[in-house]
C-alpha positions in Angstrom: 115.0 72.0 -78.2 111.5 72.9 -77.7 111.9 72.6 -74.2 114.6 74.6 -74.0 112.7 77.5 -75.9 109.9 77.0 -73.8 112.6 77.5 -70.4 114.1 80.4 -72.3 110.3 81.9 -72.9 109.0 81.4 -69.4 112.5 83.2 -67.7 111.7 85.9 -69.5 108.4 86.6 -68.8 109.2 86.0 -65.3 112.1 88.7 -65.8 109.7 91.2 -66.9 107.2 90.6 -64.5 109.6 91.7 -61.9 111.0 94.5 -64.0 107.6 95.8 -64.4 107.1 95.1 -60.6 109.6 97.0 -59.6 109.0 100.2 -61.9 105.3 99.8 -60.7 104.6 103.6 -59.4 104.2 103.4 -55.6 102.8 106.5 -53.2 103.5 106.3 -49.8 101.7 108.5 -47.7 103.4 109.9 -44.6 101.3 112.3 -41.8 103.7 113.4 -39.5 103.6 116.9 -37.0 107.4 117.8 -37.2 106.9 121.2 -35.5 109.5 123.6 -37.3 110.6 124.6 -40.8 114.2 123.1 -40.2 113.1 120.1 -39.7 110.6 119.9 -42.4 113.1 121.0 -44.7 115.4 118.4 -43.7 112.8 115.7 -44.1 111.2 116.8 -47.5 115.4 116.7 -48.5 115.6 113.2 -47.2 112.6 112.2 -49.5 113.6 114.0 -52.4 117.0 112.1 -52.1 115.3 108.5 -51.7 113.7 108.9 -55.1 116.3 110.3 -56.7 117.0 105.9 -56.5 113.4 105.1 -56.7 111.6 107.1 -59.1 109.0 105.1 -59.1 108.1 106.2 -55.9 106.0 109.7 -54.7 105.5 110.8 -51.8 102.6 112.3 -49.6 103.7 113.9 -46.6 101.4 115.8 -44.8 101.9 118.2 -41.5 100.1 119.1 -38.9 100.6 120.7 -35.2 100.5 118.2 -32.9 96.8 118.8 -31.7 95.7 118.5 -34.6 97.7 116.1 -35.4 96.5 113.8 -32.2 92.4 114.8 -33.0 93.1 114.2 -36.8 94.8 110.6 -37.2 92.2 108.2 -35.5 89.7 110.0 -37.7 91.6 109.1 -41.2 92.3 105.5 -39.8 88.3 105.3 -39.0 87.2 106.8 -42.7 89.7 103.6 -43.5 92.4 106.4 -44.4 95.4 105.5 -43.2 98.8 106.9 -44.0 101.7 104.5 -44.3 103.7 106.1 -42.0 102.9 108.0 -38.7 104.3 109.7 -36.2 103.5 108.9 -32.7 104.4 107.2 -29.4 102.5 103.7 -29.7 101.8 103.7 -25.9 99.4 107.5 -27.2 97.9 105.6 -29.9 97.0 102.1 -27.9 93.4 102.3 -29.7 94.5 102.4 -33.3 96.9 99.3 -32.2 94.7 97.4 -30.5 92.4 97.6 -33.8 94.9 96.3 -35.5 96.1 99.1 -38.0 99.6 99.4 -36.6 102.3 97.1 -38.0 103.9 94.6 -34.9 108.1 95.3 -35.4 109.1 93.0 -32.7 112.0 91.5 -33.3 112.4 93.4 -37.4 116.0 93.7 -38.2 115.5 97.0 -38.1 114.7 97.8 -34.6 117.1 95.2 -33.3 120.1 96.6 -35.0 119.4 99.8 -33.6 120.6 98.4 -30.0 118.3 100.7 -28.0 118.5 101.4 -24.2 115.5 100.4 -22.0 114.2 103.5 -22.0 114.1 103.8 -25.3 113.0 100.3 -26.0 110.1 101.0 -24.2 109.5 104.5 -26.5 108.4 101.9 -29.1 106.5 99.8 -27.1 103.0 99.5 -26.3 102.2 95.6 -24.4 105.8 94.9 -24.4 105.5 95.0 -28.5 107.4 97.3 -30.6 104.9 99.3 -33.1 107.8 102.2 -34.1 110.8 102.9 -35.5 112.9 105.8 -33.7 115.5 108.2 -35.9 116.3 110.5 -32.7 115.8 111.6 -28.9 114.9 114.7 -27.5 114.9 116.4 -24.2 113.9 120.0 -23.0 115.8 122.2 -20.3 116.7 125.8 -19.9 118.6 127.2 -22.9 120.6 130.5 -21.7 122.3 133.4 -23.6 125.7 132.9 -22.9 127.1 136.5 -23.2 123.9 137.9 -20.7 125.5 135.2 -17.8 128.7 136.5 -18.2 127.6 140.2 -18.0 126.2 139.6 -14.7 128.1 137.5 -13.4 125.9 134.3 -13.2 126.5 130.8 -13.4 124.1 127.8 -14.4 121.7 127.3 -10.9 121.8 123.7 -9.2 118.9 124.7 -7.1 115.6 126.6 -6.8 117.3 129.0 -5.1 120.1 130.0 -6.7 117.6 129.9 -9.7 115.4 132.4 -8.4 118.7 134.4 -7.0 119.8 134.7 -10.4 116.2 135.4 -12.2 116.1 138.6 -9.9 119.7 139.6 -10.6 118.7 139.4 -14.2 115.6 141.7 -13.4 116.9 144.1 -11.2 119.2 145.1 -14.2 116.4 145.4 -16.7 116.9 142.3 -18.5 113.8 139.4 -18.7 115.0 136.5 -17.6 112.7 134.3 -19.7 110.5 134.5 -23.3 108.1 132.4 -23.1 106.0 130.5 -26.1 102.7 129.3 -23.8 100.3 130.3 -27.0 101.3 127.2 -28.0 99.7 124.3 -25.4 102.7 121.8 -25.8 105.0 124.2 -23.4 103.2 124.9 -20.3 102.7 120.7 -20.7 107.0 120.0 -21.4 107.6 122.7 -18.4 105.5 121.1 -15.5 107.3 117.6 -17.1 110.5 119.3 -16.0 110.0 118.6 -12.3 107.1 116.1 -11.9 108.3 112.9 -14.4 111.4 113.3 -12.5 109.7 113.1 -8.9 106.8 110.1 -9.8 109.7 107.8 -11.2 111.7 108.2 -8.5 109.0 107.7 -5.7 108.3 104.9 -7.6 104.8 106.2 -9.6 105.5 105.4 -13.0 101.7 104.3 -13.0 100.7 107.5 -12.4 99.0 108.7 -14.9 97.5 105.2 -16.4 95.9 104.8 -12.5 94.2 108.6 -13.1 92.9 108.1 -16.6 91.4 104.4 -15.1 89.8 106.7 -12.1 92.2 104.3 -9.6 93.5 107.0 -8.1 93.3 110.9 -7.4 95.4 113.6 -8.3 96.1 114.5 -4.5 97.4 110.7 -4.0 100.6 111.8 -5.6 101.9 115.5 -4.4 104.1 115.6 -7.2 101.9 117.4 -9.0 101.6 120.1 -6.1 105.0 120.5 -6.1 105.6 120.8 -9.8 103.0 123.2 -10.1 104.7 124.8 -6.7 108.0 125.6 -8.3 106.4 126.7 -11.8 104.6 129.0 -10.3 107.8 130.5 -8.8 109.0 130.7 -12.1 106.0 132.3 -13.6 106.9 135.1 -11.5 109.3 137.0 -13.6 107.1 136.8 -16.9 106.5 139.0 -19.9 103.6 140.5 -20.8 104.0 138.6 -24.3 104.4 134.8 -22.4 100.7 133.9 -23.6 100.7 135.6 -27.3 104.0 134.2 -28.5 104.0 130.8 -30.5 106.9 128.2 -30.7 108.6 130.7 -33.8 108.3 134.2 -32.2 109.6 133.1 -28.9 112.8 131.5 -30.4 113.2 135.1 -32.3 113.2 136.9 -29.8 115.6 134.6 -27.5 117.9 134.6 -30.7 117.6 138.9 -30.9 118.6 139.0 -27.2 115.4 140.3 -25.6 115.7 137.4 -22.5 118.1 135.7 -21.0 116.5 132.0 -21.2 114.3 129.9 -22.7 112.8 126.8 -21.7 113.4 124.7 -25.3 114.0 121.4 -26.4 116.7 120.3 -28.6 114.1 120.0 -31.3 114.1 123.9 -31.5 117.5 124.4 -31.1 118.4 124.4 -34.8 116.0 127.0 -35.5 116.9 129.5 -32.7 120.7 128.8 -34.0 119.5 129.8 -37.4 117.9 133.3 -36.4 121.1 134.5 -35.2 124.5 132.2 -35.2 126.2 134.4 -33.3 125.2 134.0 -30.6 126.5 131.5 -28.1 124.2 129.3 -25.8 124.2 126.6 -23.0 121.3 124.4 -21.2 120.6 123.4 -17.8 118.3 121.0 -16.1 115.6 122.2 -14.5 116.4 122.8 -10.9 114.3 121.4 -7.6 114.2 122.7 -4.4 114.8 119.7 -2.3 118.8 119.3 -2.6 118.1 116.5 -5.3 120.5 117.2 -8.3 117.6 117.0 -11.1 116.9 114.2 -13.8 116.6 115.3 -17.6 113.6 114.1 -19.3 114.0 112.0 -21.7 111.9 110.9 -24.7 112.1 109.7 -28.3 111.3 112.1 -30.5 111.2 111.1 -34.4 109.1 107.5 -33.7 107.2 106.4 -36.8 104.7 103.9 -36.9 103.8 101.7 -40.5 100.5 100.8 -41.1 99.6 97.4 -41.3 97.3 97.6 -43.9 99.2 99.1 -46.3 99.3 98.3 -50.3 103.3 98.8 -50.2 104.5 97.1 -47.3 108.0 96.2 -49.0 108.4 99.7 -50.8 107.8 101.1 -47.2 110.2 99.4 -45.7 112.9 99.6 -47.7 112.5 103.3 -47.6 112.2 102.7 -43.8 115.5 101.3 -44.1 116.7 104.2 -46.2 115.6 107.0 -43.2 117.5 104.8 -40.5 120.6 104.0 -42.5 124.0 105.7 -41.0 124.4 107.8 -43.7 120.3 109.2 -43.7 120.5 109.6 -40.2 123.2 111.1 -40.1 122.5 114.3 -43.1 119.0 114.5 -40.4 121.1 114.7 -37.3 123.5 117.8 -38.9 120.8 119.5 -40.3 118.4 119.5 -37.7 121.2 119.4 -34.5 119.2 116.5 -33.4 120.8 113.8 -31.2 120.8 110.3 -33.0 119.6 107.0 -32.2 120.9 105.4 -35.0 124.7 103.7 -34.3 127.7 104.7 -36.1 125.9 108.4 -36.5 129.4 110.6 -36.0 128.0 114.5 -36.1 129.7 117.4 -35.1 127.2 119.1 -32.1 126.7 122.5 -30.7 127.3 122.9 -26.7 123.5 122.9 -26.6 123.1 119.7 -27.5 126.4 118.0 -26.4 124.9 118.8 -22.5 121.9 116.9 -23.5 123.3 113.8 -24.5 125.9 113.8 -21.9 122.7 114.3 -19.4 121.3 111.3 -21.0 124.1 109.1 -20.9 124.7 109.9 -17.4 121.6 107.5 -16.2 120.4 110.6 -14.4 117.1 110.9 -16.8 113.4 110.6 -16.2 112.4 108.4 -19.3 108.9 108.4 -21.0 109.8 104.7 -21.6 109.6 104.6 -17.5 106.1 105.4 -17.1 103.4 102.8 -18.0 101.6 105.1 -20.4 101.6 108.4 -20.4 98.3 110.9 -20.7 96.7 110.6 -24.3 93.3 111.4 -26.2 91.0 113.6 -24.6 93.2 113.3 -21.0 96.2 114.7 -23.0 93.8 117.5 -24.2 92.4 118.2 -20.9 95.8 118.1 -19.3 97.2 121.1 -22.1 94.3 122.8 -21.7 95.1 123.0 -17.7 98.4 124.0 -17.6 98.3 126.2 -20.1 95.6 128.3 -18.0 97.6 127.9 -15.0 100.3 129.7 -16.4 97.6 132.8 -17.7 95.7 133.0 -15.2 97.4 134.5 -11.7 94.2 133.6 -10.1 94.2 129.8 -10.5 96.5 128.7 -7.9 98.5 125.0 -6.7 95.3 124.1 -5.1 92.4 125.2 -7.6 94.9 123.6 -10.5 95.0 120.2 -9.2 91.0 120.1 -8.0 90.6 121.5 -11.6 92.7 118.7 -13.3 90.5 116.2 -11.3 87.4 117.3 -11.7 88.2 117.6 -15.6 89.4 113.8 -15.2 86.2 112.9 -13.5 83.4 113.9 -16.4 85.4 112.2 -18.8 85.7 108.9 -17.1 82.2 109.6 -16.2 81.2 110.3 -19.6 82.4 106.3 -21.2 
């Protein structure tokens, strides 16, 4: 009898140790640069849902543009800071990984059940090891005003040509063909992306940029980057005397109010230009060339978290992990932000907008980050914002000058480790 007390005694305690366990109050802290108030909103839904479950949980999520955002992180991991979730590529964060601080996924239920193409795989890769956890994919092209095409006549340009046929049509009747947001240094970077990831990959460079940040090669050993900055500059032609002053926000207001006939946007903003004016109808193109090559659409993950691997909650942040990546989660993120999912069994409604995107994505004809072997990060990624932005301000700097400018700038900072 007394040892069937004793039994009795000992399962409870254990049964309260877990209760208490599980009602223990957990923080996770999330640092994230999700760029637009849509989004945000959706995500600060998404976590007020989750503890509507888990009330023992409370969350820190913190925002930042993505420079700051990219200057800001290894500086909390080195003060021993480090959230529990991230944002990030891993192949842009290779430092704070190979210190350890980022949590190895390979082969987590998670990932594999997400049954991710190649490209993609790669997304979360850094070594051949996954350190992130995708929710979506983005990609970027020229978003149009429907009604403004039909006024004049003009149909969606397959080359560089008819592009800038139809950008002089536009002006020569007093309409702009583009509104630009180059205050902001992400866009000037995403729009010389448009043509040159395409041309590297296929001329078989996807080691581009990890051979220019080593100092193994030159920028004029790949005339890609010429000929992207070629073909921007044609575009750069028919500009606005606003192109430099407008950020990410007054750009999309002012495509949504009708003052230009185009944008170049990614289906991260699309949601937000919707929302500034539903009625009005849109389309997207890829980005023409001027070589009779029908172009690739740049692909890239664009909601990739990374967990730390130091942190006090592992479980609670995986299970929540679990939570943002479920059908239903990803899903309510999907409608609400118009953002094409990665997550199967994901069944939302889309605008034409975004319905061209994925259909450019599952046509193979795409120009993957995944592809390269890294792309450009730390103080090359600054340098190389920095660059294109003042390419596209200043008339004076031209194809030539940029590129010698882009090297030099890489030489002082491989000179300076």
């Amino acid at each position: 009898m007394k040892k069937l007390l004793t039994l009795v005694l000992c399962l409870i305690m254990v049964l309260c140790a877990v209760l208490a366990t599980a009602e223990e109050p957990v923080t996770i802290t999330i640092m994230h640069y999700m760029g637009n108030t849509v989004k945000i909103e959706a995500f600060d839904a998404i976590l007020a849902k989750y503890q509507e479950t888990h009330p023992n949980v409370t969350f820190e999520a913190q925002m930042y543009s993505q420079n700051d955002y990219i200057a800001q992180l290894p500086i909390r991991i080195a003060n021993g800071d480090t959230p529990d979730i991230m944002m990030g590529s891993p192949n842009q964060y290779s430092d704070i990984i190979d210190a350890g601080k980022i949590k190895n996924l390979t082969g987590h239920e998670l990932i594999t059940k997400l049954g991710l193409a190649e490209g993609d795989q790669k997304n979360c890769q850094y070594n051949g090891e996954v350190y992130a956890l995708p929710l979506d994919f983005k990609t970027y092209g020229v978003i149009y005003n429907k009604a403004i095409f039909e006024k004049y006549g003009l149909t969606e340009p397959k080359t560089q040509g008819e592009f800038d046929a139809l950008c002089k049509v536009l002006k020569d009747n007093g309409v702009d063909p583009f509104i630009r947001n180059n205050s902001n240094v992400t866009y000037p970077d995403i729009e010389m992306r448009a043509i040159l990831w395409p041309l590297l990959l296929e001329n078989g460079n996807a080691d581009a940029f990890e051979k220019l940040m080593n100092g193994e090669a030159q920028f004029t050993d790949y005339p890609e980057f010429a000929k992207a900055f070629e073909l921007w500059g044609r575009r750069l032609a028919f500009n606005r005397i606003d192109d430099m002053s407008n950020d990410t926000t007054m750009a999309r207001q002012k495509i949504a109010a009708g003052e230009a006939a185009m944008i170049y946007d990614g289906t991260w903003a699309f949601a937000q230009i919707q929302g500034f004016n539903p009625e009005v109808e849109y389309g997207m193109f890829v980005m023409p060339r001027d070589d009779g090559k029908e172009n690739a659409w740049c692909i890239q993950l664009d909601q990739l978290f990374m967990v730390s691997n130091e942190s006090k909650h592992e479980e609670a942040v995986m299970e929540f992990m679990a939570y943002l990546l479920s059908p239903e989660t990803a899903g309510f993120w999907s409608a609400q932000t118009l953002s094409p999912s990665v997550v199967p069994g994901v069944e939302t409604e889309m605008p034409e907008v975004i319905m061209a995107a994925c259909k450019g994505k599952e046509s193979g004809n795409i120009a993957h980050e995944g592809a390269f072997t890294t792309w450009l990060k730390s103080e090359y990624l600054t340098a190389w914002r920095q660059i294109t932005q003042t390419f596209c301000a200043d008339e004076t700097v031209g194809v030539e000058e940029a590129v010698q400018l882009l090297q030099d700038t890489f030489d002082e900072i491989n000179a300076s480790k």
